[in-house]
N, C-alpha and C positions, 0 to 999 in steps of 0.2 A: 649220173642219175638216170632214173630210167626213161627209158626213150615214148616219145608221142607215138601210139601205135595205130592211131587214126586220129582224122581231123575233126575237131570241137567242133559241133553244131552250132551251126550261127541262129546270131538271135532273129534273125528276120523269117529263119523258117515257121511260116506263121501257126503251124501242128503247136510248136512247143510255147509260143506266146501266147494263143490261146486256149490252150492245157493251163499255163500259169496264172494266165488272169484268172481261168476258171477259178484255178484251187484258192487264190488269195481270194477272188468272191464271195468263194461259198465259205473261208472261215469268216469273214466280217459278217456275213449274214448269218451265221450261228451265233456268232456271239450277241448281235444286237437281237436275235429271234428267241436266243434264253435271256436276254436281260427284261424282256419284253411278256416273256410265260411266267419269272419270277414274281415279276408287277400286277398280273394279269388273278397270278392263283392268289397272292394277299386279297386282294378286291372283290374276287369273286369267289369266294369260299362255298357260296351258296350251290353254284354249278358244277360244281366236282365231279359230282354221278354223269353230265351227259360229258365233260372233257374226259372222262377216263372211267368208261361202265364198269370195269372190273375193281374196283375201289368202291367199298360199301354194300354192297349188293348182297350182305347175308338179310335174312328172316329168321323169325320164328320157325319158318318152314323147312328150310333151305341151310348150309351152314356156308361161312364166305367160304372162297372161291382163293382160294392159298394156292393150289395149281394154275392158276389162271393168272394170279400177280408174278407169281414167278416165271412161267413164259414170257408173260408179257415182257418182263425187264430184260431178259437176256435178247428175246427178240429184237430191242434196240440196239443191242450192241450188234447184232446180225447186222441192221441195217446202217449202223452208222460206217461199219466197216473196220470196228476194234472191237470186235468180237476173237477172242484168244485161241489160236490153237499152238499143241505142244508139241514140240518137234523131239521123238523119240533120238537123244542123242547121248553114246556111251563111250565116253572119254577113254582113251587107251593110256593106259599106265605107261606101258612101255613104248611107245609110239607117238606119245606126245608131239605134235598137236593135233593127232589126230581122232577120230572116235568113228565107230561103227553105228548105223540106224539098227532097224531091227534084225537085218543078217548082219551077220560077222562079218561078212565077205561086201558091206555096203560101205566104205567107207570114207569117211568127206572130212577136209580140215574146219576144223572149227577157229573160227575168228571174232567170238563177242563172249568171249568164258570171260567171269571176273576172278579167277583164278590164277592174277595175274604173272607173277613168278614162276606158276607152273611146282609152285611146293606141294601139292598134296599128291606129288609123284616121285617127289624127291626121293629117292632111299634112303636118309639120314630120317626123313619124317616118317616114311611107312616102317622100317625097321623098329621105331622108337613105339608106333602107334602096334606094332605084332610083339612085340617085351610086353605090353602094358594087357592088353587082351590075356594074351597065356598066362599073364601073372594075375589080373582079378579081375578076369570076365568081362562082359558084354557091357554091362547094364552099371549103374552108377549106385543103387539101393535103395533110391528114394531122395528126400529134399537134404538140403545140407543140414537142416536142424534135427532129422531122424538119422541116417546111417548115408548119407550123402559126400560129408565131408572127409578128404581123405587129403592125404600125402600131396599126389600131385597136382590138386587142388589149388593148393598153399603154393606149389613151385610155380603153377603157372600166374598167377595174381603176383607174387615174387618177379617173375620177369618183365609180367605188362607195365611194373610200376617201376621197374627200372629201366625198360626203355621209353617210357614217358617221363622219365625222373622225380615220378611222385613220390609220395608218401605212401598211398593203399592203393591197390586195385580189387578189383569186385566181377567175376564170370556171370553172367547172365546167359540164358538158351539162344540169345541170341542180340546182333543189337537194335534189332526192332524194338524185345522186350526193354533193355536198357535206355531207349532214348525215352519210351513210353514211360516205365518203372522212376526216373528224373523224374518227367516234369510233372505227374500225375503226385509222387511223393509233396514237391515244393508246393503244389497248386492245396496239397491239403493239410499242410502247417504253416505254410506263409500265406496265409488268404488275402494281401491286399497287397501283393508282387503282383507286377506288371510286366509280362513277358514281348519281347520287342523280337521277330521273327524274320528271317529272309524269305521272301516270296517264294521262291525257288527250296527249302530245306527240303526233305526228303519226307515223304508219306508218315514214317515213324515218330519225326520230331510234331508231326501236324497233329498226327492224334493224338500223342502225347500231353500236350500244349491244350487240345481241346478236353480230354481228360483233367486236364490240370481245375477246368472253369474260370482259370484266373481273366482278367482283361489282356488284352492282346491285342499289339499292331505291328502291321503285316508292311516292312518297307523296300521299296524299288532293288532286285535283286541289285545287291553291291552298291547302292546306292547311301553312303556315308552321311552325306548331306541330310538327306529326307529322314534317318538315322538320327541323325544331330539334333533335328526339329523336333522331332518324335519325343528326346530322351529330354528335351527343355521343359516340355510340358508340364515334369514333375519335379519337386523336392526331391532336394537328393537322402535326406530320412526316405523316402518312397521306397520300398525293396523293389529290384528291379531285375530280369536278366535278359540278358542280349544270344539268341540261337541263334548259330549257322554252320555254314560246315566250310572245309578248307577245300577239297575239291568238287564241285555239285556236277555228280555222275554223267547225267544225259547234254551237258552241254560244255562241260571240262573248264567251266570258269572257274577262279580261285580268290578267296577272299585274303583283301589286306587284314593279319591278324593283327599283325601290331597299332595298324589304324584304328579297328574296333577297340581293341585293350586300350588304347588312349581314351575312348571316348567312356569306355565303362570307367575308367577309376575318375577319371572327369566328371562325372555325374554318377557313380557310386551305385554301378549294379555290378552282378555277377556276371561270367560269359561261360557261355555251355559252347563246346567247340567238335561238333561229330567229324571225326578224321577216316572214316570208313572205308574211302577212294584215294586216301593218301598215303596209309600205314604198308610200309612193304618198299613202298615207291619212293617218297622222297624222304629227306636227310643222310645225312651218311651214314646212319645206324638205321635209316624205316623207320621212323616212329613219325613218320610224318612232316608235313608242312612247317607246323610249328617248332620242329627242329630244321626244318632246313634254310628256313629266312636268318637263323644264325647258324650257321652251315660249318664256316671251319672253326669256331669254338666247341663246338660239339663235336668235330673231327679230329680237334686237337685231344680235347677232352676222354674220347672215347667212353666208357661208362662210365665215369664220374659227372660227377655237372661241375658246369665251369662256372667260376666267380663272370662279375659282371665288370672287373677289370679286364679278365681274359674274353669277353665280348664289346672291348674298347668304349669303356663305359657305360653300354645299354641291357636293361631290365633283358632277361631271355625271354622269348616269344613262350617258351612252356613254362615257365614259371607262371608269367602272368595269367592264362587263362586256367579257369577255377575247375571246370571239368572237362574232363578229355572225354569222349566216347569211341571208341573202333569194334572192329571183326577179327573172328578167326578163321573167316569163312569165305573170304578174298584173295588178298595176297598171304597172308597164312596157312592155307591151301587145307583149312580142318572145317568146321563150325561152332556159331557159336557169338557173343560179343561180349562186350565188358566197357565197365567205368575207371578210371583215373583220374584220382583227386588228393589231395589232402587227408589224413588219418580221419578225420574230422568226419568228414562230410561221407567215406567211405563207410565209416561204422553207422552213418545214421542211414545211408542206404540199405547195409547189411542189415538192421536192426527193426525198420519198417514198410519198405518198398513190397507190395506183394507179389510184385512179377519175379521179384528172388528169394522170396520166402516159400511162397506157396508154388514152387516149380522142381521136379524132378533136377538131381545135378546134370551134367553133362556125364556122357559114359567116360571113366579113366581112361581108356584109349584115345580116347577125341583131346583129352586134358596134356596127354603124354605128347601126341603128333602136335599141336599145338605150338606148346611150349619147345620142343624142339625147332618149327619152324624157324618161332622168333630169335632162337639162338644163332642157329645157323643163317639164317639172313644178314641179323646182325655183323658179321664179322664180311659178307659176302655184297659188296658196293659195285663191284663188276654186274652182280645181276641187275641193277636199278640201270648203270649204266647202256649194258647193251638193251634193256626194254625200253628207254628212251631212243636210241639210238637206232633202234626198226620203227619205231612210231615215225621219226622224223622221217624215214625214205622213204615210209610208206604215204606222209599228209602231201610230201614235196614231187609224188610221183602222181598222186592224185591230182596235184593241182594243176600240175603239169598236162593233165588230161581235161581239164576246165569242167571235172566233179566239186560238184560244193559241198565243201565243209564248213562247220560251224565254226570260225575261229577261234584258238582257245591255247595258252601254255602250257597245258600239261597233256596229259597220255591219252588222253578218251581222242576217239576221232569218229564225231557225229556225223554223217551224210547225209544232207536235208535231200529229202524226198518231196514232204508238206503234203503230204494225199496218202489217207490209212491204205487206202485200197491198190495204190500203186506202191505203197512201200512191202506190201503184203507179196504183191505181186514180182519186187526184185529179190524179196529174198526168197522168194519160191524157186527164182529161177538159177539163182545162185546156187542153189542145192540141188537141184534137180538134173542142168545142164553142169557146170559146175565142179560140182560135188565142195561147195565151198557153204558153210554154214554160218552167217550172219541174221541172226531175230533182227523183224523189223519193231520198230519200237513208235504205238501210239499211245490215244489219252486210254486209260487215266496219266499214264506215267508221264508223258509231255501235252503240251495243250492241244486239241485240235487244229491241223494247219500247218504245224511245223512234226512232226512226223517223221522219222528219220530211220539207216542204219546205225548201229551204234557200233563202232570196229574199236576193238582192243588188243593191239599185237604184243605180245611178251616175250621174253629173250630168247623162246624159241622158234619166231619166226622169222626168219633167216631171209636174206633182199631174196634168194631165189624161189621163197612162197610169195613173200610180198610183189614179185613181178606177177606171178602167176593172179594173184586176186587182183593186181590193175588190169591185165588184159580181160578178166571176166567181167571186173565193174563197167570197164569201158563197154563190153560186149552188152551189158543189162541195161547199162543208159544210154544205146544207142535205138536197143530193141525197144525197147520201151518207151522211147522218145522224152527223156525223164527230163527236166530241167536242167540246165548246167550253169556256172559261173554268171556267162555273159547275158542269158535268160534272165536271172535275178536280178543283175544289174541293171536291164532294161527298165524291172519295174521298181527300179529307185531303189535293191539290195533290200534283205531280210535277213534278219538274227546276224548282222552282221558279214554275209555273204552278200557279197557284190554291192556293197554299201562304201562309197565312197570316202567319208566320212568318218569311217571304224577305225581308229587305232588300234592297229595291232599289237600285241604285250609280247616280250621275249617270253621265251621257255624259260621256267622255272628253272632247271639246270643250264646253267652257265658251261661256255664250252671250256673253262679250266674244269669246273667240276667233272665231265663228264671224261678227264684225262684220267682221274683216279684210278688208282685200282687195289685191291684187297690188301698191299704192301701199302700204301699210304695212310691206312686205320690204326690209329693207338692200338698196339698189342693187347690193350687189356680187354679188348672185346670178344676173343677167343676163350672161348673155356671158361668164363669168369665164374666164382662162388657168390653165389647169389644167397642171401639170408632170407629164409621163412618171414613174414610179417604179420605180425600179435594179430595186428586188427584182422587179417583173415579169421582167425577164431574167437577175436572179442579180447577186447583189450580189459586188462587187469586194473582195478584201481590201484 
């Protein structure tokens, strides 16, 4: 393992204890100072104009002040200190993982792509992606219902729905559009569904949910119990669905699915299940979480789906949940997202959802690279293996240096910082002294307070990058005087770091599973002939 290359700052150095207190201060005192402006603006609606002059202040004379509101707004984010800037970064194909800034000759490893496999450099995928360009162009034609729908269209929805084992799959620009395009559809033909949501889902599934208008409650991330209470509330006649996702990005926690699919058919609602951070990654074919909690039935299986004898009497985790959502734009290494579900529910997306009605298709090229990904992953379990297998040197080298990470079993390795302006400040230095390119990651995307690097290693980062980014981390949380482990733990542990109390969850892969390799996968996963499905073009009565 790799070696302690300096000694852990102790917690008594009083710089980094009250740096911590500071930071845990000023988040309790934001949150109770907006819970307090929420209360403050119902009541006093009347004084608007003097809490905020640039609101209302057109006349007759005058027109508003539109420039003025929109400074104003971003200048908050100036000073709050998650204010966004873009780090000009251009991924080397051939060079992988590295990429150039603005000169060629500037270049720095990058370590927070979610490009996790490293496929949209593959040559099996760019090769497939340059056939499909010189065979029909750039551009897609327009919407699938005008001149959109084509060939490879059909094969890639053909493959999504057979490595999720559905019935139909559905391409969306993306799966932002997708998770939105769901629940805004269900919220406007089932109008007295009641949507029950993880606290934690992802920006997509939020707005989606709130598009929808339906009623909604929002329960304790993973929190089954509060779940349980929530879904008692109603008759099970109630229409009802249960959102979440299998791995939740910024913090790498993972939901029991089989637990939730107990409690929906138990109380008789749907489960919408976004696998966006898992597809690529787990099961022995990548299609996710929900393939890999029955792992060697599916291994056995290979592209078929296995009977529920051959998973030793139990219902499959993919069977039971009603819609699948993922990317192709992650571990797929294209763009892009899509739904898997049942014939059913597939054509009634295709048929009314307007984020895939009224959308340009994806260009043929994107369609072609795509679908080749998930081929070629398919059949390739060495690469899930060794991206687990650099994550693990890299959380266990880390800790080893008493950097805090968010505990978690799967691949994301979160670094709590908890101060925008200091998280800003490591990954500056990261890149700059460096040449190592980790985004610091605040709100909106995590709450204020917990603030973090987000590091994501993939099978190309090999223990001799991975030493080199602990000697820089070590180097940035020394300079910086950042918190560490025993810092946390002083003030009673956060998100799990330096909390006593935390149980720890093994890694999602098991160390049999991680022995596999490409020889251990049912032969039928190579090359398989994959059949067109009707419903991509509208099923025949």
């Amino acid at each position: 393992m790799y070696p302690l290359t300096s000694k852990v700052c102790s917690s008594s150095n009083a710089t980094f204890v009250n740096r911590l207190t500071s930071h845990i201060l000023a988040t309790r005192q934001y949150a109770s100072t907006a819970a307090k402006v929420a209360t403050s603006n119902k009541d006093s609606s009347a004084n608007t104009n003097e809490q905020n002059p640039l609101v209302n202040h057109g006349t007759q004379e005058s027109y508003f002040d539109y420039e003025g509101v929109i400074e104003n707004e971003v200048l908050k984010k100036r000073q709050d200190k998650s204010y966004r800037f873009f780090n000009n970064i251009n991924r080397l194909a051939k060079e992988y993982p590295m990429a150039h800034r603005q000169s060629d000759a500037d270049k720095v490893t990058v370590w927070c792509s979610n490009d996790y496999l490293a496929l949209s450099k593959q040559p099996e995928v760019m090769d497939a992606m340059k056939r499909a360009i010189d065979k029909y162009g750039a551009g897609a034609g327009g919407t699938r219902n005008i001149a959109g729908h084509n060939k490879l269209t059909m094969q890639l929805e053909a493959e999504l729905a057979a490595l999720h084992k559905k019935e139909g799959a559905l391409v969306f620009s993306s799966c932002f559009v997708a998770n939105d395009a769901v629940f805004s559809l269900f919220g406007q033909k089932i109008k007295d569904m009641v949507i029950f949501s993880d606290e934690l889902n992802h920006a997509s599934m939020i707005i989606g949910i709130k598009h929808s208008n339906l009623k909604k409650h929002i329960f304790k991330h993973n929190n089954l119990e509060e779940l349980e209470t929530m879904l008692k509330q109603y008759p099970k006649s109630t229409p009802k669905m249960i959102a979440f996702e299998s791995v939740y990005s910024m913090a790498g926690s993972v939901a029991d699915i089989n637990k939730i699919c107990d409690l929906a058919e138990k109380y008789g609602a749907m489960t919408f299940l976004d696998e966006v951070h898992a597809v690529g990654l787990y099961g022995p074919h990548g299609a996710g979480v929900a393939e890999h909690v029955d792992f060697e039935a599916h291994r056995k299986a290979g592209i078929a789906t296995p009977s529920i004898k051959d998973n030793n009497g139990h219902k499959l985790a993919m069977d039971r949940v009603d819609i699948i959502t993922g990317t192709l734009g992650k571990s797929f290494g294209a763009v892009g997202g899509y739904a898997a579900a049942n014939k059913r529910i597939i054509d009634f997306l295709r048929s009314y959802a307007p984020g895939f009605i009224f959308t340009t298709t994806l260009p043929p090229a994107v369609m072609a690279a795509a679908s080749e990904a998930i081929r070629f992953q398919r059949g390739n379990i060495e690469l899930r293996t060794a991206q687990q297998k650099h994550t693990t040197y890299l959380k266990e080298g880390l800790q080893d240096l008493g950097i805090p990470v968010v505990p978690n079993p799967s691949h994301i390795v979160p670094i709590l910082i908890g101060n925008a302006d200091l998280a800003k400040q490591a990954s500056d230095m990261l890149m700059e002294k460096h040449k190592i390119y980790v985004q610091a990651i605040n709100f909106p995307t995590v709450a204020r307070g917990t603030e973090r690097l987000r590091v994501t290693p993939t099978p190309g980062h090999t223990d001799d990058l991975s030493d080199i980014m602990l000697d820089a981390m070590e180097d940035v949380f020394t300079e910086l005087q950042l918190p560490r482990v025993n810092d946390w733990e002083a003030q009673g542990g956060f998100l799990g770091v330096g909390d006593p109390n935390f149980i720890k969850e093994p890694n999602l892969w098991t160390e049999r599973q991680l022995e596999y390799t490409n020889k251990d996968l049912n032969p039928n996963v190579k090359h398989p002939v994959i059949q067109q499905l009707e419903v991509s073009s509208g099923i025949k009565e």
